[in-house]
C-alpha positions as CSV (number, residue, x, y, z in Angstrom):
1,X,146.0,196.6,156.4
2,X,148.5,199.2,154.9
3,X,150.9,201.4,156.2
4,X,150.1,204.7,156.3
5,X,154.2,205.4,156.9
6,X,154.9,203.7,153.6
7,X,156.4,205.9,150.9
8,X,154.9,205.4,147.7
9,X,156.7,203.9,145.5
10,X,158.4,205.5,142.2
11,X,156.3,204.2,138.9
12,X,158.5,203.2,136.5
13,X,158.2,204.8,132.8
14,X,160.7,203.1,130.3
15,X,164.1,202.8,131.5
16,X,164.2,205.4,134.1
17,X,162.0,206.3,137.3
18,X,159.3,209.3,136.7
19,X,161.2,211.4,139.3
20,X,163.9,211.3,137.2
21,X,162.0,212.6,134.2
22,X,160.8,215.4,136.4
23,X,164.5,216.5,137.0
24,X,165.3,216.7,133.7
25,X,162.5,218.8,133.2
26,X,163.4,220.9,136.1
27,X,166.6,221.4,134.9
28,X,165.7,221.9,131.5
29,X,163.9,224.7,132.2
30,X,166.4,226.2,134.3
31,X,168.5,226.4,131.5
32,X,166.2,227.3,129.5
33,X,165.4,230.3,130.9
34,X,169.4,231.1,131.9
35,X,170.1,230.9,128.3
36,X,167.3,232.7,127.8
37,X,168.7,235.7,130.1
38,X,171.8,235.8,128.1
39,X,170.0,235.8,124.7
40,X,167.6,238.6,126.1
41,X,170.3,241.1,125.7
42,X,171.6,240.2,121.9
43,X,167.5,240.0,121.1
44,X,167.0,243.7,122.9
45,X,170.4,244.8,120.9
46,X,169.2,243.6,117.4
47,X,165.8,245.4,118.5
48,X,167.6,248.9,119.1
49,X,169.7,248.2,115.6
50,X,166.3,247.4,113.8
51,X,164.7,250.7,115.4
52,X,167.2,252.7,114.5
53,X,167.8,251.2,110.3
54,X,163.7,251.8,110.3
55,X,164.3,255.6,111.4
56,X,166.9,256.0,108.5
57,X,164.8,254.5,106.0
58,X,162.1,256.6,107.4
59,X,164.1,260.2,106.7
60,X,165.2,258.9,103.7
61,X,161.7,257.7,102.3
62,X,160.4,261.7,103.3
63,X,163.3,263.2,102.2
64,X,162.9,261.6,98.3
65,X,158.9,262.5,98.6
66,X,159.8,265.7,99.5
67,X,162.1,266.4,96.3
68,X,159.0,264.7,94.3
69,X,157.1,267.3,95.7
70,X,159.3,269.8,95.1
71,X,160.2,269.0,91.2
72,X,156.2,268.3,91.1
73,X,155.8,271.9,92.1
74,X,158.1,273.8,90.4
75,X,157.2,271.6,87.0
76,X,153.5,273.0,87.5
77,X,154.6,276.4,88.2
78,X,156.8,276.5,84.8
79,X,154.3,274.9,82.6
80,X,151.7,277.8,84.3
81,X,154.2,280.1,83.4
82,X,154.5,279.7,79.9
83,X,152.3,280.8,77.0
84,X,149.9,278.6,75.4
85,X,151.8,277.1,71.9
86,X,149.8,278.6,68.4
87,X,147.8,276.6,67.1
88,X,148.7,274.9,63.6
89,X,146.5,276.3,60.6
90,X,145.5,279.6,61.6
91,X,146.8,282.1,60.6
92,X,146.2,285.6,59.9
């Protein structure tokens, strides 16, 4: 008959115990996500930078469609304005 107060023992898994392989994960991931606290706040940074370029490039984008617009409009208005050209070979 067994124990039942035995502890079980640690399998083995190349050099090192499986235990050991879960501390390293534990504490892998611990600073994983510390580092990843730390590199939170450049990431949110670069964010508000990236917000901010994409709002300039947005007034400026309008801003040169608007003076298209603009020129578009006053080219149509002069060309409305003028009279039409004689026609070659008639005359009078």
């Amino acid at each position: 008959m067994r124990s039942a107060n035995r502890s079980k023992p640690h399998v083995e898994a190349g050099d090192h115990k499986m235990s050991d392989d879960r501390e390293l994960h534990r504490a892998a991931k611990a600073n994983r996500e510390r580092l990843a606290v730390a590199h939170r706040e450049v990431v949110l940074q670069e964010e508000a930078k990236n917000a901010v370029d994409i709002r300039e490039n947005m007034a400026r984008l309008k801003e040169l469609r608007l003076a298209k617009e603009a020129q578009e409009a006053r080219t149509k208005i002069s060309k409305a304005n003028q009279r039409p050209a004689p026609r070659p070979g008639r005359s009078r």
